[in-house]
ROKE-292946 format. One record per residue (C-alpha): x, y, z; chain; residue in three letters. Coordinates in Angstrom, 2 decimals, padded with zeros to 5 digits, m for minus. Layout:
px->X, py->Y, pz->Z, c->A, r->ala
...
END
This chain:
px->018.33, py->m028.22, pz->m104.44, c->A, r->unk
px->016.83, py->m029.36, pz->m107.81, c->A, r->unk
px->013.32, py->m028.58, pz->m108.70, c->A, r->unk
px->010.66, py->m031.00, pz->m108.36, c->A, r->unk
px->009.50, py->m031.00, pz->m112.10, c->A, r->unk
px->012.46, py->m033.05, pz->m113.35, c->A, r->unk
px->014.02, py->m030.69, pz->m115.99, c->A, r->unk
px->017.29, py->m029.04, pz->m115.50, c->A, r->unk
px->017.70, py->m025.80, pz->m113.75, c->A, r->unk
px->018.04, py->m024.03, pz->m117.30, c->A, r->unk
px->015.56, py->m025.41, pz->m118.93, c->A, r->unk
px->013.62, py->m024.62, pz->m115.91, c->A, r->unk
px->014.06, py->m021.10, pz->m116.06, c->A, r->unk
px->012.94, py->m020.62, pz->m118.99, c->A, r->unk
px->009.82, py->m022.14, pz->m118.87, c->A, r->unk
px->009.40, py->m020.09, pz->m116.33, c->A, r->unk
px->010.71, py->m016.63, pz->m118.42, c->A, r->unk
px->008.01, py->m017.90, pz->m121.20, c->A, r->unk
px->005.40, py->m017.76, pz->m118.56, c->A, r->unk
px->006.06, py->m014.07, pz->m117.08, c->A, r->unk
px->006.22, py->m012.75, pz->m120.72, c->A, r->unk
px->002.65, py->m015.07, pz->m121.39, c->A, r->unk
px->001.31, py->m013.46, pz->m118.69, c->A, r->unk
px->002.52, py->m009.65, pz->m119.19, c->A, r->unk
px->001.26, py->m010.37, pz->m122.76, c->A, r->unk
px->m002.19, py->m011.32, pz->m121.47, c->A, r->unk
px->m002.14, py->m008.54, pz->m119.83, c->A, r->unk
px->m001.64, py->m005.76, pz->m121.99, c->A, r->unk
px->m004.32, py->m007.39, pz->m124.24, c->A, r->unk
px->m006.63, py->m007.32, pz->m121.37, c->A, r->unk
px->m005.92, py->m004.13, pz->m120.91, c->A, r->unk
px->m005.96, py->m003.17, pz->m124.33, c->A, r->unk
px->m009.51, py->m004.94, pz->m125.37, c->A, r->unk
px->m011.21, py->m003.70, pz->m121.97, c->A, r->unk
px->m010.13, py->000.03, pz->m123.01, c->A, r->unk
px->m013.53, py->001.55, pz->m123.98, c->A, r->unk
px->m012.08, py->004.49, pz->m126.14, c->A, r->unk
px->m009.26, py->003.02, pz->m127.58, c->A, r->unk
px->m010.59, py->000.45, pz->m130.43, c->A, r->unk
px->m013.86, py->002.24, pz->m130.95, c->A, r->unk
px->m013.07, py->003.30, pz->m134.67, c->A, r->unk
px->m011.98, py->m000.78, pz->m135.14, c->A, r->unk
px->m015.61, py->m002.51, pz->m133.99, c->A, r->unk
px->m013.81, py->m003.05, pz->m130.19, c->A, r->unk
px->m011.44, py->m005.72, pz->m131.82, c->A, r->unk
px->m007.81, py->m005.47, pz->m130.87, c->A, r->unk
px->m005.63, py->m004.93, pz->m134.43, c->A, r->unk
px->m002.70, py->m007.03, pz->m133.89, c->A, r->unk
px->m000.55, py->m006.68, pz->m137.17, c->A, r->unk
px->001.43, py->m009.77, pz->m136.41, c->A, r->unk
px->m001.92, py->m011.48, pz->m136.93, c->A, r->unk
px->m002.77, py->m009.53, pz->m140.03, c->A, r->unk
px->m000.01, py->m010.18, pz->m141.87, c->A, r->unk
px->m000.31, py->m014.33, pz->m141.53, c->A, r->unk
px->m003.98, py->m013.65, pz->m142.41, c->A, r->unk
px->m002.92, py->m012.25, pz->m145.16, c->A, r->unk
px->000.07, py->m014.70, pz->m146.29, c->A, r->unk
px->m002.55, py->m017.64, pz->m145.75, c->A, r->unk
px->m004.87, py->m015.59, pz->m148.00, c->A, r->unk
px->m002.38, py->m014.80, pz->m151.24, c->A, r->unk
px->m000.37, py->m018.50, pz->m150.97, c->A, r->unk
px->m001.71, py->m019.24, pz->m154.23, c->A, r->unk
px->m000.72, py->m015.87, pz->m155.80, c->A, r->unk
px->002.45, py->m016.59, pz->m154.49, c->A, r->unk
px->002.98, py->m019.89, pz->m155.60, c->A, r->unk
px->005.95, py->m020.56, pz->m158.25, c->A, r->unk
px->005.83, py->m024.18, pz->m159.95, c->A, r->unk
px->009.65, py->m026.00, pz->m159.45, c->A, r->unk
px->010.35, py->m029.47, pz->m159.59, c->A, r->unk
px->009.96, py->m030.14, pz->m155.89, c->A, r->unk
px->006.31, py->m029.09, pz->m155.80, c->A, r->unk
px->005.55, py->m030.55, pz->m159.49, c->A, r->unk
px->006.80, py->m034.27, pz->m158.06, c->A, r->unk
px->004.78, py->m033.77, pz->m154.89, c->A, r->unk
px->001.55, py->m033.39, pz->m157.24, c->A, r->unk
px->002.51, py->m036.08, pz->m159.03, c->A, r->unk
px->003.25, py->m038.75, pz->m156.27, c->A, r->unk
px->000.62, py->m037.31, pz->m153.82, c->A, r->unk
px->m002.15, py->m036.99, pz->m156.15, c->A, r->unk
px->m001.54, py->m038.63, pz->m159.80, c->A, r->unk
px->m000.01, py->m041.73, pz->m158.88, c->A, r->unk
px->m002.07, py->m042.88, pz->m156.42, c->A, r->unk
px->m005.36, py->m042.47, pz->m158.63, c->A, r->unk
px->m003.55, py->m044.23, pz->m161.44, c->A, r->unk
px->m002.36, py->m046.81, pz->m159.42, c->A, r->unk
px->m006.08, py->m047.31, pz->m157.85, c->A, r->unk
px->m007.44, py->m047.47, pz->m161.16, c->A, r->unk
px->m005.27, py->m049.64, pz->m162.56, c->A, r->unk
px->m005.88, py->m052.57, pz->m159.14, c->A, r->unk
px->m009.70, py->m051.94, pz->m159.71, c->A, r->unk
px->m009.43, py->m052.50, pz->m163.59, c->A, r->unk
px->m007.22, py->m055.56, pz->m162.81, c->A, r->unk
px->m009.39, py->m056.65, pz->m160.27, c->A, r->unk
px->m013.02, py->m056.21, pz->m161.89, c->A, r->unk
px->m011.99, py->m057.71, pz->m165.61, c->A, r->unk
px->m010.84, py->m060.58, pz->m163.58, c->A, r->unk
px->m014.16, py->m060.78, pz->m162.20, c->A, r->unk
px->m015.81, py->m060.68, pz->m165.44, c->A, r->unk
px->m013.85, py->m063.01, pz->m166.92, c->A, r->unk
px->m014.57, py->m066.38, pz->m164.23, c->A, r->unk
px->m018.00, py->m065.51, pz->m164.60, c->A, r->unk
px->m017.58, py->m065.75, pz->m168.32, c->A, r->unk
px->m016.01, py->m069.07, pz->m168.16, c->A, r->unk
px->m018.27, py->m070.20, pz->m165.29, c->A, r->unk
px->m015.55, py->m070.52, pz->m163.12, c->A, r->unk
px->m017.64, py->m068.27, pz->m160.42, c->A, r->unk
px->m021.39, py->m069.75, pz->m159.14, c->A, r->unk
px->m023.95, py->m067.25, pz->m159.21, c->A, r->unk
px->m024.28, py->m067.49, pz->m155.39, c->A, r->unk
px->m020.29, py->m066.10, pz->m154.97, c->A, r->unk
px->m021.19, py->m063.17, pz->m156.82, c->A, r->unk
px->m021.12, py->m059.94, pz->m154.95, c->A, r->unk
px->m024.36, py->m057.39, pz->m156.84, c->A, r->unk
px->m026.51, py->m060.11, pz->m158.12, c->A, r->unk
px->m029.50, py->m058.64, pz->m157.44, c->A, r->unk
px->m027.88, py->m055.17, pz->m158.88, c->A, r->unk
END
Protein backbone atom coordinates (compact mmCIF):
# COMPACT_ATOMS: atom_id res chain seq x y z
CA UNK A 1 0.00 0.00 0.00
CA UNK A 2 1.49 3.46 -0.85
CA UNK A 3 1.69 6.14 1.71
CA UNK A 4 -0.70 8.83 1.88
CA UNK A 5 1.83 11.78 1.48
CA UNK A 6 2.37 11.25 -2.25
CA UNK A 7 6.18 10.66 -2.45
CA UNK A 8 7.66 7.38 -3.29
CA UNK A 9 8.35 4.75 -0.78
CA UNK A 10 12.19 5.80 -0.87
CA UNK A 11 11.96 9.05 -0.71
CA UNK A 12 9.60 8.38 2.03
CA UNK A 13 11.91 6.70 4.14
CA UNK A 14 14.13 8.96 4.30
CA UNK A 15 12.31 11.74 5.32
CA UNK A 16 11.47 9.74 7.79
CA UNK A 17 15.46 8.57 8.69
CA UNK A 18 16.10 12.59 8.72
CA UNK A 19 13.49 12.88 11.33
CA UNK A 20 14.70 10.04 13.91
CA UNK A 21 18.30 11.45 13.60
CA UNK A 22 16.49 15.33 14.11
CA UNK A 23 15.03 14.07 16.93
CA UNK A 24 17.98 11.92 18.63
CA UNK A 25 19.94 15.14 17.85
CA UNK A 26 17.47 17.25 19.84
CA UNK A 27 17.88 15.13 22.24
CA UNK A 28 21.30 14.85 23.17
CA UNK A 29 21.34 18.71 23.10
CA UNK A 30 18.57 18.68 25.54
CA UNK A 31 20.30 16.60 27.43
CA UNK A 32 23.45 18.17 27.06
CA UNK A 33 22.26 22.02 27.84
CA UNK A 34 19.95 20.77 30.85
CA UNK A 35 23.23 19.05 32.41
CA UNK A 36 23.96 21.38 35.38
CA UNK A 37 27.73 20.36 35.80
CA UNK A 38 28.71 19.80 32.50
CA UNK A 39 29.01 23.43 30.71
CA UNK A 40 29.59 25.31 33.92
CA UNK A 41 33.26 26.42 32.99
CA UNK A 42 31.50 27.61 29.32
CA UNK A 43 28.64 30.25 30.84
CA UNK A 44 25.91 27.03 30.46
CA UNK A 45 26.20 27.38 26.57
CA UNK A 46 26.59 24.16 24.66
CA UNK A 47 30.20 24.42 22.52
CA UNK A 48 29.33 22.91 19.32
CA UNK A 49 32.61 23.10 17.15
CA UNK A 50 30.73 22.55 13.95
CA UNK A 51 29.23 25.94 14.79
CA UNK A 52 32.52 27.49 15.74
CA UNK A 53 34.27 26.85 12.92
CA UNK A 54 31.48 28.59 10.35
CA UNK A 55 31.58 31.42 12.95
CA UNK A 56 34.78 31.65 12.38
CA UNK A 57 34.99 31.19 8.38
CA UNK A 58 32.15 33.96 8.22
CA UNK A 59 34.45 36.03 10.46
CA UNK A 60 38.05 35.79 8.38
CA UNK A 61 36.19 35.74 4.59
CA UNK A 62 37.88 38.86 3.95
CA UNK A 63 41.34 37.66 5.16
CA UNK A 64 40.76 34.96 2.99
CA UNK A 65 39.79 36.58 0.02
CA UNK A 66 42.22 36.27 -3.20
CA UNK A 67 41.34 38.82 -6.15
CA UNK A 68 40.90 36.58 -9.75
CA UNK A 69 39.15 37.60 -12.65
CA UNK A 70 35.83 36.05 -11.72
CA UNK A 71 35.40 38.15 -8.59
CA UNK A 72 37.16 41.40 -10.24
CA UNK A 73 34.20 41.24 -13.19
CA UNK A 74 31.54 40.66 -10.55
CA UNK A 75 32.70 44.13 -8.90
CA UNK A 76 32.72 45.59 -11.94
CA UNK A 77 29.24 44.60 -13.42
CA UNK A 78 27.53 44.47 -9.95
CA UNK A 79 28.75 47.64 -8.64
CA UNK A 80 30.73 49.95 -11.30
CA UNK A 81 28.61 49.64 -14.17
CA UNK A 82 25.50 50.17 -12.86
CA UNK A 83 26.55 53.59 -11.11
CA UNK A 84 28.13 54.64 -14.38
CA UNK A 85 25.39 53.72 -16.31
CA UNK A 86 22.91 55.67 -13.75
CA UNK A 87 24.97 58.58 -13.99
CA UNK A 88 25.34 58.75 -17.34
CA UNK A 89 20.84 58.44 -17.92
CA UNK A 90 20.62 61.22 -15.17
CA UNK A 91 23.32 63.47 -16.92
CA UNK A 92 21.50 62.73 -20.24
CA UNK A 93 18.35 63.27 -18.80
CA UNK A 94 18.88 66.58 -16.62
CA UNK A 95 21.10 68.59 -19.48
CA UNK A 96 18.16 67.81 -21.60
CA UNK A 97 16.12 69.47 -19.15
CA UNK A 98 18.20 72.44 -18.99
CA UNK A 99 18.48 72.86 -22.35
CA UNK A 100 14.25 73.24 -23.38
CA UNK A 101 14.13 75.52 -20.65
CA UNK A 102 16.94 77.45 -22.23
CA UNK A 103 15.27 77.62 -25.51
CA UNK A 104 11.81 78.06 -23.94
CA UNK A 105 10.70 75.02 -25.26
CA UNK A 106 9.40 74.03 -21.51
CA UNK A 107 6.56 76.58 -19.69
CA UNK A 108 7.41 77.40 -16.32
CA UNK A 109 4.26 75.55 -15.09
CA UNK A 110 5.83 71.90 -16.60
CA UNK A 111 8.73 72.38 -14.55
CA UNK A 112 9.23 69.93 -11.78
CA UNK A 113 11.31 72.24 -8.49
CA UNK A 114 10.11 75.62 -9.36
CA UNK A 115 9.66 76.74 -6.19
CA UNK A 116 13.24 74.98 -5.28
Amino acid sequence: MPNPYGVSDAEFNIIKLQAARRAGLRKEFMKQQTNPFKHATEAGYVFDPALQKFLSMKVTTLEHFQANTRTSMFGLCAIVLPMITYGIILWKHRTNREDQIRRGELRYRERSFKFA
